[in-house]
C-alpha positions in Angstrom: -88.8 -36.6 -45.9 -87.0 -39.9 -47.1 -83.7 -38.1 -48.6 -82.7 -41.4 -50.9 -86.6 -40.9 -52.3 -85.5 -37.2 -53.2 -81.8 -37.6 -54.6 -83.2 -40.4 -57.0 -86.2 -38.3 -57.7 -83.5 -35.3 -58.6 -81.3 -37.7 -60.7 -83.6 -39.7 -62.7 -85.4 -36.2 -63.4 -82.4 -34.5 -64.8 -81.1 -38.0 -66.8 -84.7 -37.8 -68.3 -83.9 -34.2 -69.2 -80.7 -35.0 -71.0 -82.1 -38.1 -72.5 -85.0 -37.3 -73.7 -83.3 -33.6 -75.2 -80.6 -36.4 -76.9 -83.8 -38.4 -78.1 -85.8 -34.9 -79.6 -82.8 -33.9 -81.4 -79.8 -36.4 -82.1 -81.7 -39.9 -82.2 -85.0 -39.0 -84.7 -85.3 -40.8 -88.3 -83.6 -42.2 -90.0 -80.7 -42.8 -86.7 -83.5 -44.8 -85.5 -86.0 -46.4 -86.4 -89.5 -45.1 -85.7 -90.3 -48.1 -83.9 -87.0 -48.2 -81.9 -87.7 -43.9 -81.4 -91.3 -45.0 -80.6 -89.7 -47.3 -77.9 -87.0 -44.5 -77.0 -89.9 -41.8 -75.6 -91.6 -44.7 -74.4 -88.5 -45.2 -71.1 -88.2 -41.3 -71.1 -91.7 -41.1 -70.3 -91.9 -43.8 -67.8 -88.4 -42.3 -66.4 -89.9 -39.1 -65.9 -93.4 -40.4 -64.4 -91.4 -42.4 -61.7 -89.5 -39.1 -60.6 -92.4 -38.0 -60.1 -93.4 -40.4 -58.2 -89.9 -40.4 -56.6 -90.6 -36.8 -54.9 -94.6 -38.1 -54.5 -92.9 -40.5 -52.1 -89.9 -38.3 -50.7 -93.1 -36.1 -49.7 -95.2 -38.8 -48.3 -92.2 -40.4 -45.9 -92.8 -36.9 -43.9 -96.6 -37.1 -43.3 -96.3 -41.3 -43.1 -93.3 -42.7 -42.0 -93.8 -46.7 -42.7 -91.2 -49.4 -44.0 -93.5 -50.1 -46.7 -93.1 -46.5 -48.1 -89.1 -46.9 -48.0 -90.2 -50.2 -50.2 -91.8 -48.2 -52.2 -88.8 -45.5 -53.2 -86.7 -48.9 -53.8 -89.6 -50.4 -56.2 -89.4 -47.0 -58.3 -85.7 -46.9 -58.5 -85.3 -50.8 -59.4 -88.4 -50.0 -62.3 -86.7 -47.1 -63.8 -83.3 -49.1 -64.1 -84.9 -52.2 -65.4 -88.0 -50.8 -67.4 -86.2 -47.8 -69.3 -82.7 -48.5 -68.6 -83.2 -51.8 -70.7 -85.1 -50.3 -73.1 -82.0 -47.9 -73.7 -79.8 -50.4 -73.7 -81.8 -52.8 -76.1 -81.9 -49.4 -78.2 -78.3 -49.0 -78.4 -77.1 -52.5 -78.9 -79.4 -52.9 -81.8 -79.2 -49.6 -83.8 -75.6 -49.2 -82.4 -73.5 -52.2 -82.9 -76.4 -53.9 -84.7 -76.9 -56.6 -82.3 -80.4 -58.9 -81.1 -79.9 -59.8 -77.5 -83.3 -61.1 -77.2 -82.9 -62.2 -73.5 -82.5 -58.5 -72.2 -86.2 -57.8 -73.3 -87.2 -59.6 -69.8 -85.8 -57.2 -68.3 -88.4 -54.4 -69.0 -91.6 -56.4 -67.7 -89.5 -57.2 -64.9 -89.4 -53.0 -64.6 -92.9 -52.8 -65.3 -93.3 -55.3 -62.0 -91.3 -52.7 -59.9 -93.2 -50.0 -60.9 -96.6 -52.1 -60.0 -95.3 -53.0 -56.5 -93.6 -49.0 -56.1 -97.6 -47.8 -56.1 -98.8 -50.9 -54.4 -96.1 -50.3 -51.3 -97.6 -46.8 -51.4 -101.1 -47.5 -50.6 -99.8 -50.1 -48.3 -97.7 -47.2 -46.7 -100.3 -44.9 -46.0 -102.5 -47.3 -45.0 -100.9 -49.1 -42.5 -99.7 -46.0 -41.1 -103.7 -45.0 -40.9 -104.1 -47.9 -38.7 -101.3 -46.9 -36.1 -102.9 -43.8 -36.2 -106.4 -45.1 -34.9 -104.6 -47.3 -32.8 -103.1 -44.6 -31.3 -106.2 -42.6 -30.5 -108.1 -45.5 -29.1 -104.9 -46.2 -26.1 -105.2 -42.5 -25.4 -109.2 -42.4 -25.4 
């Protein structure tokens, strides 16, 4: 088991639990917008996918211990801080203090990017470590 992989997967799950609980109660129309709430469940989701995935990976580290699966926990943890955590901070800075920051909004695709590469480093992960596997069996054959 890759321990960073399950602390994140533990923290990002129990944010998501007390954001998302401040979105469903404190933060519905009109003290935001339904486009900015829409936006709001949007990172909560996303959050709680990618703890998910966060203990997916914690889990798979023990069956395949590869690099690329250690990427992959890093991936996850860099898309949920860029993806959602700029999405709540976009959020509060413009139904907060009423400000525009348009150059912040990069910062989600950039997320989104992570979160690519996260599942990509995971098939890479298991697959490489397939491959030592067979190499494996064919020096011992």
């Amino acid at each position: 088991m890759f321990k960073p992989a399950l602390n994140a997967a533990i923290i990002f799950g129990l944010l998501g639990v007390i954001i998302g609980a401040m979105g469903a109660h404190a933060l519905q129309p009109p003290v935001l917008t339904t486009k900015l709430h829409a936006a709001y469940e949007t990172a909560v989701r996303y959050q709680f996918y990618h703890s998910f995935a966060l203990l997916f990976t914690a889990l798979l580290y023990f069956v395949f211990p590869d690099a690329w699966i250690k990427r992959a926990t890093w991936a996850f943890i860099a898309g949920i801080l860029l993806f959602s955590g700029s999405i709540y901070l976009l959020i509060y800075l413009e139904a907060g203090l009423g400000l525009h920051p348009g150059m912040l909004g990069i910062l989600t695709p950039l997320g989104g990017v992570c979160f690519i590469a996260g599942w990509l480093f995971l098939l890479l992960g298991i697959n490489r470590r397939k491959k030592k596997i067979q190499e494996f069996e064919k020096k011992i054959s």
